[in-house]
N, C-alpha and C positions, 0 to 999 in steps of 0.2 A: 504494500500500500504506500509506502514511505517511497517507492519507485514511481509508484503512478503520483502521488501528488509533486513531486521532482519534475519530473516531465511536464505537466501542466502549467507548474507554475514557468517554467521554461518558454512555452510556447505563449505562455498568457507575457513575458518580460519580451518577446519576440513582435507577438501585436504590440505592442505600446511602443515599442519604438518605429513598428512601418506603419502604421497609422499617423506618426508626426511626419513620415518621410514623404507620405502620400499630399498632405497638403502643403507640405516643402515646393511639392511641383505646381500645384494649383497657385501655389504664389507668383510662378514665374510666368509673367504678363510678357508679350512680344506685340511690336509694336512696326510700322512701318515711318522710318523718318522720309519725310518728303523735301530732302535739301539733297539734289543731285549737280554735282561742280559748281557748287557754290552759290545754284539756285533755289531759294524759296518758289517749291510748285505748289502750296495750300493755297494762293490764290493766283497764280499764271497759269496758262495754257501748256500742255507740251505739245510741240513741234511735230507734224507729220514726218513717217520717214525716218527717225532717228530713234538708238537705242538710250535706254535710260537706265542708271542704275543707281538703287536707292536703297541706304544701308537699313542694316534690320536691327530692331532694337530691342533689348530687354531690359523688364524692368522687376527688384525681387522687395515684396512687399512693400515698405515706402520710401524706397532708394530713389533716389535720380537715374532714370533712363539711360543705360549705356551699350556703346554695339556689341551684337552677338556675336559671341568668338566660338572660336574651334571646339575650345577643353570643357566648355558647357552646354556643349550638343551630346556628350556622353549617352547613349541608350534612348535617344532622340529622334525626332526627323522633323523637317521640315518640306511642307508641298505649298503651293500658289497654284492659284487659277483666277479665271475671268470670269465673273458673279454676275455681269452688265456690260454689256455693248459690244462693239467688233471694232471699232478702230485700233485695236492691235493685235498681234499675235499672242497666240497663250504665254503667261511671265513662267519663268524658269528662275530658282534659286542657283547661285553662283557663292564658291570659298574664295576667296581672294585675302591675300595676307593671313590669314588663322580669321577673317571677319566674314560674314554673310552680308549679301547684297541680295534685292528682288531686281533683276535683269526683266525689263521690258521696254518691246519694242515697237514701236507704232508706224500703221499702216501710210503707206506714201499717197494718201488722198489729199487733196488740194482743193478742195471745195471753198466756199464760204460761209459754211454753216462749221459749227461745232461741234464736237459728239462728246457724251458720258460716257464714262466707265468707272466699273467696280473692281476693284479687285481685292481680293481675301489671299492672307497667309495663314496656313495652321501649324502650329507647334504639337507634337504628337509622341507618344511612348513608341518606341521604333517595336518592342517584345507584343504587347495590347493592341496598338492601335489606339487607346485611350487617345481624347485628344485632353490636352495640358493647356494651350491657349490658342485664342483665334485674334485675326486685326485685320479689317478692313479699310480699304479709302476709298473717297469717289473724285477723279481723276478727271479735266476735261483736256481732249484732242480738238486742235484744229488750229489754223492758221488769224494772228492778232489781226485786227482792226486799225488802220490806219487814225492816228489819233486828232480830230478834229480841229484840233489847235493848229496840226503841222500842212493842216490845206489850209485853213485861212492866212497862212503868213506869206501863199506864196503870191508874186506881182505879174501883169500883165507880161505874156513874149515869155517868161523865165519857167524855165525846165522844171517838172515836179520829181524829186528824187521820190524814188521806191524803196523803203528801206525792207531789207526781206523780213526784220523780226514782225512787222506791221503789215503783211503786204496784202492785204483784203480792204481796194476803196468802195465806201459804200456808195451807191445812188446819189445820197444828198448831197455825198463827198464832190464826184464828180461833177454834179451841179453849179456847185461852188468855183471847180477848177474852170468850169464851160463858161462861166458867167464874166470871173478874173477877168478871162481873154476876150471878151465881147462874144463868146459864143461861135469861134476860132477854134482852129485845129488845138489840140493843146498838146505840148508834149512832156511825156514821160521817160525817167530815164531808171538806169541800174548800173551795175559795173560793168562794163563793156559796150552797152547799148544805150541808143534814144529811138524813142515812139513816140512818133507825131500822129494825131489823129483825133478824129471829133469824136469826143465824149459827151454829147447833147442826149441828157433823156437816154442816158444808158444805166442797169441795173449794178448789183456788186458785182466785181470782177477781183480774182484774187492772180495777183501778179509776179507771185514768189517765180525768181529765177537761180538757177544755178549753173555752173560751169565744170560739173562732174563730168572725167571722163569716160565715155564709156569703152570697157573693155575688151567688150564684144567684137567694134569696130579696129582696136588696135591689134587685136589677133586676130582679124582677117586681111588689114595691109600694115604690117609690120615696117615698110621702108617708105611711108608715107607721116608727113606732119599734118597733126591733124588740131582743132581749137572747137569747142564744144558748148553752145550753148542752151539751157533747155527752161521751157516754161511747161513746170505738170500739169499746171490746171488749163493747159491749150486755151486761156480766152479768148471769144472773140466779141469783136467790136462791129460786128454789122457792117461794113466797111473798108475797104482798102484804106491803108495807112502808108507812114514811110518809114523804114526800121532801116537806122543805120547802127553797124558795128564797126568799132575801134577794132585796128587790126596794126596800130603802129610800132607795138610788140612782138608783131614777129617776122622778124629779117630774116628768118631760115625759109618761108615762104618764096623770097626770091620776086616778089609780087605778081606769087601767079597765086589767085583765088580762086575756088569753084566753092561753091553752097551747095549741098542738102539739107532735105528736111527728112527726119526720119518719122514713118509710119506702121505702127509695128514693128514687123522684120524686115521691112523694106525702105531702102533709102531713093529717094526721089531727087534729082536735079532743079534747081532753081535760077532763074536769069538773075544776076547782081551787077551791080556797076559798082567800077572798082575807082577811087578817086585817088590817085599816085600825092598830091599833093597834101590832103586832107587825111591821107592816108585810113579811108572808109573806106566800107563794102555797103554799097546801099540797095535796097528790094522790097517789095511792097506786098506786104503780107494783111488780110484781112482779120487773120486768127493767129495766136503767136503757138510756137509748137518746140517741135525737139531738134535742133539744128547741128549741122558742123560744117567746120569752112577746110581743107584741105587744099595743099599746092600742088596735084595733079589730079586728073580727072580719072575718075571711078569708071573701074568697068563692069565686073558683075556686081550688083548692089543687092543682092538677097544675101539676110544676115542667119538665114538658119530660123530654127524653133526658140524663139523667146520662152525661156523659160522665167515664172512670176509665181509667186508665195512664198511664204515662209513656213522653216519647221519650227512643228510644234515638240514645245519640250514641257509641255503639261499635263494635267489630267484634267477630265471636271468627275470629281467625288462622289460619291453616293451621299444622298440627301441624308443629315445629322439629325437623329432621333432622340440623342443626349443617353444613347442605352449605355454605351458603353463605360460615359463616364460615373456610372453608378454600380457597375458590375464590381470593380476590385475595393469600393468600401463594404460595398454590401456582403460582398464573401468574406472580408475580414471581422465582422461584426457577426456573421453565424458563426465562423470558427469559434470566435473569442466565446458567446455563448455556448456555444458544444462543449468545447474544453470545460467550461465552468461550470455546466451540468455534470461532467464527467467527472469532477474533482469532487466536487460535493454530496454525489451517489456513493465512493469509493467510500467519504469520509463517516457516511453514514455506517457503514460494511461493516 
């Protein structure tokens, strides 16, 4: 008898310590920080297109918040997924230095509208499946708004720079620039280019440009130079315009210019005039698109199967029923009951 209550009292000194350890872990709160390269995203937009990473955080009962490291993931796991929207691809957890980061990455749409998203991290017992803590955020994609202030300062005749953090002009915007110039072509500009053209009674257009090159084309003419310029949201303006591109940067051209425009997998020819002394390439485009200027002329211009999407490095979960998190008290708490039946039957003996 002196063995069975030994025992018992053993397994009853065994619950009392995993039952502190059990809400050891329910203490530990994980959290998502939204400051990625030094940007506050709690209220900015992120950027179509571009990946984002954003440190993950723990917090153990009323400590200050600090990042999740390597040595306190022990018998752990962490998963992410997309709770709301599709402007990106499923987020993936990333180690980097011994720290955790939520790696997401957002869809290259260029619209003028904005999109939500949710997205959830769970912290989880890697043996159970138990889940330990959960942390969501709600996220907005899409391209900024030209800010009101930066149309009205501009004067009659004078260029509107496009800045790409802003590059969605609204209607009213335009109106403003239409009105400047007596209702006059008005022009727009970026790094490498000017767009002259009437904005009368035109809606939002989003103007983000860039000068990414693509690789596609470089690995089909490898002894060819080539200059790359692309507008993803193709606006158009109802209208032929006049787009001239700076091209005084590049003497390895030899000033021989040819323009395409790319469409899909296929590159198209463009007429341009080439100004030797202004050192422009000018052509008159109604809708701006995917371009590149090259110093010999293309012969086959079929680029192959474009391949488009991203992988996914997520899951989406099975809906949380909270069973699980009540399964390992609740067997610790008959144990401890059984045992203490068992002790107290014996002692009766």
């Amino acid at each position: 008898m002196k063995k069975l209550r030994s025992l018992g009292l053993a397994v009853l000194v065994f619950l009392a310590t995993a039952l502190p350890a059990f809400g050891a872990d329910m203490m530990m709160e994980v959290s998502i920080g939204l400051t990625a390269d030094g940007v506050d995203y709690n209220d900015q937009s992120l950027q179509p297109g571009r990946e984002y990473r954003f440190p993950l955080l723990v917090r153990y009962e009323d400590e200050v918040p600090s990042h999740l490291r390597e040595e306190e993931m022990e018998g752990k796991r962490l998963t992410a997924s997309l709770r709301q929207g599709n402007a990106a691809s499923s987020p993936s957890i990333d180690l980097e230095g011994g720290r955790y980061y939520l790696v997401l990455k957002t869809k290259a749409d260029y619209g003028t509208k904005a999109s939500q998203l949710e997205v959830q991290v769970k912290l989880q017992d890697r043996g159970s499946g138990r889940e330990i803590s959960r942390a969501s955020v709600q996220l907005t994609v899409g391209s900024s708004r030209m800010p009101d202030e930066a149309v009205g300062e501009v004067q009659e005749g004078e260029a509107f720079r496009v800045d790409n953090n802003y590059p969605v002009i609204t209607k009213k915007q335009f109106q403003k620039l239409a009105e400047a110039n007596g209702y006059r072509s008005v022009t727009l500009a970026g790094d490498g280019w000017e767009y002259t053209v009437n904005v009368t009674d035109l809606g939002d257009r989003n103007l983000y440009s860039t000068s990414a090159i693509s690789q596609e084309v470089l690995d089909k003419y490898p002894a060819q130079n080539f200059r790359f310029l692309s507008f993803p949201a193709g606006p158009d303006f109802g209208g032929a315009g006049t787009m001239v591109l700076d091209v005084e940067d590049l003497p390895e051209f030899d000033g021989e210019f040819y323009l395409y425009r790319r469409l899909g997998n296929r590159l198209y020819y463009l007429k341009s005039q080439y100004d030797p002394q202004e050192q422009t390439l000018t052509f008159r485009p109604s809708q701006l698109g995917n371009y590149l200027i090259t110093d010999r002329k293309l012969g086959d211009v079929e680029l192959g199967d474009v391949v488009t999407g991203a992988g996914d490095n997520g899951y989406a979960p099975n809906p949380d029923t909270g069973g699980q998190r009540a399964i390992a008290p609740a067997a610790l708490l008959g144990l401890a009951a059984l045992v203490t039946g068992m002790v107290v039957t014996f002692q009766r003996r």
